[in-house]
DOLOPA-292591 format. One line per 10 residues: number of its first residue (from 0); for each residue z, x, y of N, C-alpha, C, O. Coordinates in nm, 4 decimals. Layout:
// residues N
NUM	Z:X:Y:Z:X:Y:Z:X:Y:Z:X:Y | ...
//
This chain:
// residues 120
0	7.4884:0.0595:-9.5939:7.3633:0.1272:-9.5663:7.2444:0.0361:-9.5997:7.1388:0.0351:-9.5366 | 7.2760:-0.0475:-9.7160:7.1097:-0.1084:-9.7094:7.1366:-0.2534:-9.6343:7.0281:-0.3094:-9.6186 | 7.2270:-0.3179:-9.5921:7.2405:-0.3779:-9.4733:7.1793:-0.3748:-9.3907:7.1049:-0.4560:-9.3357 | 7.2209:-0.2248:-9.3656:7.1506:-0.1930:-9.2104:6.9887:-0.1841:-9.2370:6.9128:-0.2405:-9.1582 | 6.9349:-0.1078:-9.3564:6.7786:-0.0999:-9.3900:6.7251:-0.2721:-9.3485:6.6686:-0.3219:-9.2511 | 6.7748:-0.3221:-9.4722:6.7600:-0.4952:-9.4135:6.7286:-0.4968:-9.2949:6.6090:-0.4916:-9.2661 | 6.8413:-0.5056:-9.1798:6.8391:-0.5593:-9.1033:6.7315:-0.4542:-8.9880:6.6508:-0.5207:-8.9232 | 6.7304:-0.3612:-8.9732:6.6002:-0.2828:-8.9083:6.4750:-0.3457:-8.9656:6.3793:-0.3706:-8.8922 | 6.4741:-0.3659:-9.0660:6.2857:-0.4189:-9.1272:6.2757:-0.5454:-9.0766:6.1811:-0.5696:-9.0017 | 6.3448:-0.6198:-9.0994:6.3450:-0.7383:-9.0507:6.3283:-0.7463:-8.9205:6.2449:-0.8309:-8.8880
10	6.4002:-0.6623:-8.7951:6.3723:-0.6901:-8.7049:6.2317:-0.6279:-8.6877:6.1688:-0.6825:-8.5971 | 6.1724:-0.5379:-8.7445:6.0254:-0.4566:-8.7521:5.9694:-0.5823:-8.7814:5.8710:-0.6096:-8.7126 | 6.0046:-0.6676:-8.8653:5.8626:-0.7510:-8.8957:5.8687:-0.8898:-8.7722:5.7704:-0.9629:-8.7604 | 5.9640:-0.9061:-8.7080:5.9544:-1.0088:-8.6018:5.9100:-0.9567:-8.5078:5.8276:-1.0196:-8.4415 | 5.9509:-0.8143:-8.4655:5.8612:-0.7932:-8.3335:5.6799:-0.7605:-8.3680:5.5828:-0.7842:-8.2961 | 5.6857:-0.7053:-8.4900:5.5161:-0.7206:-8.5225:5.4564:-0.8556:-8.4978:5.3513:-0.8726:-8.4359 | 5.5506:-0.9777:-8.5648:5.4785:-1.1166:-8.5836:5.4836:-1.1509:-8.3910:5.4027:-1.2284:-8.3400 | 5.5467:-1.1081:-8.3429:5.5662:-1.1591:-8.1585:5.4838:-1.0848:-8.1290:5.4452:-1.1268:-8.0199 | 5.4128:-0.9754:-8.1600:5.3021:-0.8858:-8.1082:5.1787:-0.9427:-8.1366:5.0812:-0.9224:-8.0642 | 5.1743:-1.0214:-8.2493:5.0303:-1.0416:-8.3058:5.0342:-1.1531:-8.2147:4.9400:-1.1550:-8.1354
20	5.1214:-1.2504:-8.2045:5.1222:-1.4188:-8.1073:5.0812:-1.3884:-7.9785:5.0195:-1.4658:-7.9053 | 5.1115:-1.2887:-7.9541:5.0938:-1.2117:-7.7635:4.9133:-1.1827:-7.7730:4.8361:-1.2035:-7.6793 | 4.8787:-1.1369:-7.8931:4.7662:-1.0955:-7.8732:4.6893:-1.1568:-7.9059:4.5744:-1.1358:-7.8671 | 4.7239:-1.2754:-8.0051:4.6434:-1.4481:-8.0025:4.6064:-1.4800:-7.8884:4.4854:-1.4879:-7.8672 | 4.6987:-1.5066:-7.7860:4.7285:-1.5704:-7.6858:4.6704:-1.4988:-7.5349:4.6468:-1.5675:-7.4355 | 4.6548:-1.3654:-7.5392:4.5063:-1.3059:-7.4674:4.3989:-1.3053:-7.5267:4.3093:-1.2838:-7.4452 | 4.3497:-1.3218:-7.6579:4.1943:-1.3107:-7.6641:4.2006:-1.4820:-7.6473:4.0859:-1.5239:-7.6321 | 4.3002:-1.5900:-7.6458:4.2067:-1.6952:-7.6251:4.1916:-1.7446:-7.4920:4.1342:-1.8515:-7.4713 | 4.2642:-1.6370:-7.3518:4.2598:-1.6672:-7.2358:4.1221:-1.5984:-7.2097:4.0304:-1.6343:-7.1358 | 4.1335:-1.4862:-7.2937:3.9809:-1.3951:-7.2547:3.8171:-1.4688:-7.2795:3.7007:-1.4523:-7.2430
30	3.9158:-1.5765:-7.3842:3.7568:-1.6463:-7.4645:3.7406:-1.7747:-7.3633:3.6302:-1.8280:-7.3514 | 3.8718:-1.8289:-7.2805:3.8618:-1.9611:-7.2293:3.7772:-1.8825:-7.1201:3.6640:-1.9246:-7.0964 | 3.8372:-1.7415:-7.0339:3.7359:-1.7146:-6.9167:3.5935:-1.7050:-6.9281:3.5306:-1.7386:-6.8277 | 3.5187:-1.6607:-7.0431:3.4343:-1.5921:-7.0934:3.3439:-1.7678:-7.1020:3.2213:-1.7786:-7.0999 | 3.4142:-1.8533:-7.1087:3.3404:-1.9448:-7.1731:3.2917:-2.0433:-7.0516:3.1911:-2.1142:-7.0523 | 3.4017:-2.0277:-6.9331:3.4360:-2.1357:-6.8093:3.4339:-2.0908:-6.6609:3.4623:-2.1584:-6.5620 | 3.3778:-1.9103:-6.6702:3.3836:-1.9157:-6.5595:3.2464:-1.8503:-6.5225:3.2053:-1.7569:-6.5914 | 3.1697:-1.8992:-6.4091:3.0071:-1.8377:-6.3768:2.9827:-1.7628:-6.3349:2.8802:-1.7441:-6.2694 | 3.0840:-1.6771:-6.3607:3.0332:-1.4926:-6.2919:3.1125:-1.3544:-6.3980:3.1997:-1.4143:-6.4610 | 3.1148:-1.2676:-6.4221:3.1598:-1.2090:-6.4832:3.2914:-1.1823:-6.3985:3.3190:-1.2301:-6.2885
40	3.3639:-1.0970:-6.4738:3.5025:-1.0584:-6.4746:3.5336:-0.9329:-6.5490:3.4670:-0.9030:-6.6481 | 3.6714:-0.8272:-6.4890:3.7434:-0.7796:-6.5502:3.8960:-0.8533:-6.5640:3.9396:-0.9601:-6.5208 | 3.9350:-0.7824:-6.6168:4.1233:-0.8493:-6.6844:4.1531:-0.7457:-6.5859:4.0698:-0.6551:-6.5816 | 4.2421:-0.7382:-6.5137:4.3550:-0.6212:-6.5275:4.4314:-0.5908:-6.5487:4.4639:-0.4722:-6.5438 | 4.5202:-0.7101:-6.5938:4.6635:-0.7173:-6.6090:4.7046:-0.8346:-6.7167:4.6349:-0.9354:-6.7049 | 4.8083:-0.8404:-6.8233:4.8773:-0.9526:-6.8412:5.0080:-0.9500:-6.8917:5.0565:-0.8663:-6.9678 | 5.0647:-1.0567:-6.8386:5.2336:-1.0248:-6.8443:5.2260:-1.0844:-6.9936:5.1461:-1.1447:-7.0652 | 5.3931:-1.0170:-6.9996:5.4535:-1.0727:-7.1541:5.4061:-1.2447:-7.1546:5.3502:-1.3044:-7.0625 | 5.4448:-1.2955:-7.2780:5.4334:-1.4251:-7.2774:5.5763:-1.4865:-7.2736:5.6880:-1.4375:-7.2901 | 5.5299:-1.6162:-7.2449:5.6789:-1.6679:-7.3079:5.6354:-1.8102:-7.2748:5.5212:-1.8321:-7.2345
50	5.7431:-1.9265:-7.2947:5.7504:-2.0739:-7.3405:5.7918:-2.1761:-7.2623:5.8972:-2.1428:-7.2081 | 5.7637:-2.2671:-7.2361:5.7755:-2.3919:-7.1292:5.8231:-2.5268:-7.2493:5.7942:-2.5536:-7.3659 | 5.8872:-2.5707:-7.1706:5.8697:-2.7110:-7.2476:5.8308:-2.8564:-7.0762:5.7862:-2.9711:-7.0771 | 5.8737:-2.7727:-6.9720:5.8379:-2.8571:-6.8499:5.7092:-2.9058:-6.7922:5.7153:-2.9608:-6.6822 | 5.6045:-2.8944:-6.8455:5.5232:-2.8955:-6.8131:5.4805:-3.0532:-6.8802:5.4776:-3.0784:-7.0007 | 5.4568:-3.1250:-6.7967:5.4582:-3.2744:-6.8524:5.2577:-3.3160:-6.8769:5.1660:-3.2351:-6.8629 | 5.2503:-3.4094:-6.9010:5.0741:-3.4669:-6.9001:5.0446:-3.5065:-6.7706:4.9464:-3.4403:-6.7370 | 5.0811:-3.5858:-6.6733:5.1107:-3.5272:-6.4990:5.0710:-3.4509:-6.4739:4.9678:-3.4574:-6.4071 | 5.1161:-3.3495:-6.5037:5.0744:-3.2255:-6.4233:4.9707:-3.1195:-6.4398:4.9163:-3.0381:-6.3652 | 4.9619:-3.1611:-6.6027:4.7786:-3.1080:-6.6710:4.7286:-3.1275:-6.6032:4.6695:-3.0620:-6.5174
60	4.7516:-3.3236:-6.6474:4.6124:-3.3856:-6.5227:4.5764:-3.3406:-6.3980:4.4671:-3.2996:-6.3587 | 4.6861:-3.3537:-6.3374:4.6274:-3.2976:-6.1713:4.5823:-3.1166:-6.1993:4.4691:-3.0780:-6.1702 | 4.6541:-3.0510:-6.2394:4.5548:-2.9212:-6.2906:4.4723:-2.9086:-6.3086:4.4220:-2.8031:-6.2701 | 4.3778:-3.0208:-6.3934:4.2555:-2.9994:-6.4223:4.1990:-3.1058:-6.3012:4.0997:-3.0622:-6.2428 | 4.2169:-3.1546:-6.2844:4.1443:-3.2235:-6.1445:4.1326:-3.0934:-6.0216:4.0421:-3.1086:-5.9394 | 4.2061:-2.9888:-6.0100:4.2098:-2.8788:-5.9568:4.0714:-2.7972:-5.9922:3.9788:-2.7627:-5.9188 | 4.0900:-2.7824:-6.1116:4.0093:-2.6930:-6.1546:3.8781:-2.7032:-6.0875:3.8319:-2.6074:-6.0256 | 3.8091:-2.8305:-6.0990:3.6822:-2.8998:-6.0770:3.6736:-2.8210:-5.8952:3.5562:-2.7946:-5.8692 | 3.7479:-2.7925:-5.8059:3.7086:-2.7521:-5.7044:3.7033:-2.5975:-5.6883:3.6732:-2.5519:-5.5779 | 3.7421:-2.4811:-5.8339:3.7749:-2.3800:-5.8003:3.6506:-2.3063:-5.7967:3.5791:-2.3325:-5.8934
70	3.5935:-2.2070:-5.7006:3.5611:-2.0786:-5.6871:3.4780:-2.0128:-5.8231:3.5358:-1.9042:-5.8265 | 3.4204:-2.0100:-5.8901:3.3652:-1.9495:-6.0046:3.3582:-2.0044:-6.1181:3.2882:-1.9603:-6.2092 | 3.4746:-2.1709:-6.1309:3.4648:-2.2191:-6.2664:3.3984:-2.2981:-6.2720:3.3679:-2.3665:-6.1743 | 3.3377:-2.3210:-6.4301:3.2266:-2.4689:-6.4276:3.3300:-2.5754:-6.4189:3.4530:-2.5699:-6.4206 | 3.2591:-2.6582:-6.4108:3.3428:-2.8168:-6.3888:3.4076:-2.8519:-6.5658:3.3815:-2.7948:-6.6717 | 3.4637:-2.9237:-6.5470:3.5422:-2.9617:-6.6472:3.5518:-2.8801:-6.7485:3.4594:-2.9074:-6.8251 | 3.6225:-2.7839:-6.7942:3.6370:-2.6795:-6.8965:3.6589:-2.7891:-7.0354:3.6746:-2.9112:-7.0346 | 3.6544:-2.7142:-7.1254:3.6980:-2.8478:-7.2572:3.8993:-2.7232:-7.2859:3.9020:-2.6015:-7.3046 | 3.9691:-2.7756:-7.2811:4.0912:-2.7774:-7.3206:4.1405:-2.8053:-7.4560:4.0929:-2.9051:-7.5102 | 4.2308:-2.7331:-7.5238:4.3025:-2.7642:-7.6406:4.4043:-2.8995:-7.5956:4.4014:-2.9568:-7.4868
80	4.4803:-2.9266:-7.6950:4.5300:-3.0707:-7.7034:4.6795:-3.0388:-7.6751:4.7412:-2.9627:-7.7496 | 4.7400:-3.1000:-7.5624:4.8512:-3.0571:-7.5052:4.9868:-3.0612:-7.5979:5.0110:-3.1732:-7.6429 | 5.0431:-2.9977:-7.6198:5.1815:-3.0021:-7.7068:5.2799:-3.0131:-7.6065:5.2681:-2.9958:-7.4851 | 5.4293:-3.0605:-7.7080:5.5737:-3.0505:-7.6313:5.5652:-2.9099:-7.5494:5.5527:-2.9072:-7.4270 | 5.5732:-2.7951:-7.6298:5.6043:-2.7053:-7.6437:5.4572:-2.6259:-7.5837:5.3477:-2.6371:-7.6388 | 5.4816:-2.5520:-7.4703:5.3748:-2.4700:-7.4636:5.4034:-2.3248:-7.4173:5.5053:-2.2988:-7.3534 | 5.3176:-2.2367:-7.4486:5.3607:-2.0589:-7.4464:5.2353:-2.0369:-7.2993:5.1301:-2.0937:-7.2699 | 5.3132:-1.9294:-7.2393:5.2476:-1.9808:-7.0985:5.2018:-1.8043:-7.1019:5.2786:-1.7458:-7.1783 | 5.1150:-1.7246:-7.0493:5.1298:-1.6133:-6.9894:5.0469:-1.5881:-6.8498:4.9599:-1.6720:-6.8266 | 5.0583:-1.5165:-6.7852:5.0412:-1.4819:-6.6345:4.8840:-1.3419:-6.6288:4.8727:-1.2242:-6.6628
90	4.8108:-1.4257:-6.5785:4.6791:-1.3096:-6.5956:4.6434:-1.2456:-6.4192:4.6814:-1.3037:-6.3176 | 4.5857:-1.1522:-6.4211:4.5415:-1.0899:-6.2891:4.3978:-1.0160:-6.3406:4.3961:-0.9231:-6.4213 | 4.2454:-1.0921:-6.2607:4.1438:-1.0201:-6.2830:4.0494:-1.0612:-6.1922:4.0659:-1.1484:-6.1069 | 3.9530:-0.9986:-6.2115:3.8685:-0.9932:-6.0488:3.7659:-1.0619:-6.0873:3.7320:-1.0362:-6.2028 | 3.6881:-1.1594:-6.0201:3.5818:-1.2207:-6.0456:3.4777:-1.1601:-5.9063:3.5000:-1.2107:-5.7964 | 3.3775:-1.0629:-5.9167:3.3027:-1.0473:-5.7943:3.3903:-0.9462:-5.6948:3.3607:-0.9481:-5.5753 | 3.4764:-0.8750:-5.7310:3.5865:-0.7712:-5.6689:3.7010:-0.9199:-5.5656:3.7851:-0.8933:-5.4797 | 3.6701:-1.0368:-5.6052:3.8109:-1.1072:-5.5637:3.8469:-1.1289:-5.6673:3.8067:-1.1748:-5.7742 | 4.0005:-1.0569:-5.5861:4.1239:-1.0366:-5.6757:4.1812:-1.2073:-5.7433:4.2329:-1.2824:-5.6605 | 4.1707:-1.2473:-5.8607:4.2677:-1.3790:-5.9025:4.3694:-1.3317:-5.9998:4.3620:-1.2440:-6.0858
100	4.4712:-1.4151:-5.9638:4.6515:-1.4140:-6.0531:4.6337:-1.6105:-6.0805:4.5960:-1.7067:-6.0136 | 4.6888:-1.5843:-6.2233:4.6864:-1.7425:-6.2756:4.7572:-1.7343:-6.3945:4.7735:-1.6339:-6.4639 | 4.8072:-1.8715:-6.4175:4.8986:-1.8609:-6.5300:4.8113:-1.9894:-6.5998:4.7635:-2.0927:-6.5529 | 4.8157:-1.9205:-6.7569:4.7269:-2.0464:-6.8364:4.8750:-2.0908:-6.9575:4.9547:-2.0021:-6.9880 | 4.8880:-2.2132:-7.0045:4.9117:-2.2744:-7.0469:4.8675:-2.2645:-7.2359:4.7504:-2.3015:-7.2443 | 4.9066:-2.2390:-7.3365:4.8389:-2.2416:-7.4510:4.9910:-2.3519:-7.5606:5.1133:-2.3649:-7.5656 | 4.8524:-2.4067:-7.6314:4.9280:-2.5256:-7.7261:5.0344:-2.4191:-7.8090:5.0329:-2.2960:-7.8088 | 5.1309:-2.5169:-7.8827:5.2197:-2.4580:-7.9725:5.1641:-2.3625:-8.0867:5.2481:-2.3042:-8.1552 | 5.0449:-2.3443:-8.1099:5.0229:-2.2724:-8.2399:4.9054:-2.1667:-8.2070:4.8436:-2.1011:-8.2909 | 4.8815:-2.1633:-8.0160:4.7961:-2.0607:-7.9959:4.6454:-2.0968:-8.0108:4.5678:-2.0068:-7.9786
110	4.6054:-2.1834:-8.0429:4.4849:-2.2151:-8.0845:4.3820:-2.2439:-7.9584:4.2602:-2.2294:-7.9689 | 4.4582:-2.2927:-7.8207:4.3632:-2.2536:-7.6810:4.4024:-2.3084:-7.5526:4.4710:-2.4104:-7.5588 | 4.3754:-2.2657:-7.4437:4.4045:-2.3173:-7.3513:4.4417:-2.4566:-7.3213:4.3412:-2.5266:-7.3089 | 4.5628:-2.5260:-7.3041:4.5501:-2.6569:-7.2644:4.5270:-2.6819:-7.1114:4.4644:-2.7819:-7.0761 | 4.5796:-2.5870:-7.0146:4.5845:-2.5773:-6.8725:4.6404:-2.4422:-6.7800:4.7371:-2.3692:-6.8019 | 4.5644:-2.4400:-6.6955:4.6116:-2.2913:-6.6278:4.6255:-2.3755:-6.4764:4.6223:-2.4979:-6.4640 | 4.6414:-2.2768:-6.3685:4.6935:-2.2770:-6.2241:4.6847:-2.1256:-6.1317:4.7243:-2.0132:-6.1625 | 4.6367:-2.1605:-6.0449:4.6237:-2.0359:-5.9353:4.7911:-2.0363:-5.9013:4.8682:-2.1289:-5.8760 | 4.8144:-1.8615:-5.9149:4.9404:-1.8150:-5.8619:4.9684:-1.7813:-5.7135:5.0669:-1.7890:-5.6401 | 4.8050:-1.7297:-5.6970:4.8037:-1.6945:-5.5150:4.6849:-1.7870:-5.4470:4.6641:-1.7814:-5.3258
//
């Protein structure tokens, strides 16, 4: 019986600590939009998170060389510092009632955007 107590709390306190990382990881997509893009916005949507390790310095680069031509963003955003390891999640929100889906990129410890990408 206290096995099992153990082992229920424990799993209570990992899915709390994966709840709080999820919700790091939208206010700093909310703070990168808020900061980089020249028109207002709602959110409407964001998927679970989860983790990449494929994403090479290649492919930042040309990402952010992307960026510089998109639709509502200022030119060169300032970016966090790219890690092995990056936690990726999938956003959907309207800038001006057009609809955007994009997936941003955040360093290993959550601290901010290293790179995002248009989904549609």
């Amino acid at each position: 019986m206290e096995y099992l107590k153990h082992t229920l709390f424990l799993a209570l306190v990992v899915l709390m600590a994966s709840c709080g990382r999820e919700h790091d990881a939208k206010q700093r997509v909310k703070q990168f939009l808020q900061d980089n893009l020249t028109e207002e916005f709602d959110i409407d949507e964001f998927s679970k998170m989860d983790s990449t390790v494929y994403v090479t310095p290649q492919m930042t680069a040309r990402l952010h060389q992307d960026v510089d031509t998109m639709k509502f963003f200022r030119k060169q955003p300032k970016y966090s510092q790219q890690t092995e390891k990056l936690y990726f999640i999938h956003v959907k929100y309207k800038v001006k009632e057009e609809k955007r889906q994009q997936t941003f990129y955040l360093d290993d410890k959550l601290t901010g955007v290293v790179t995002f990408k248009n989904d549609i």
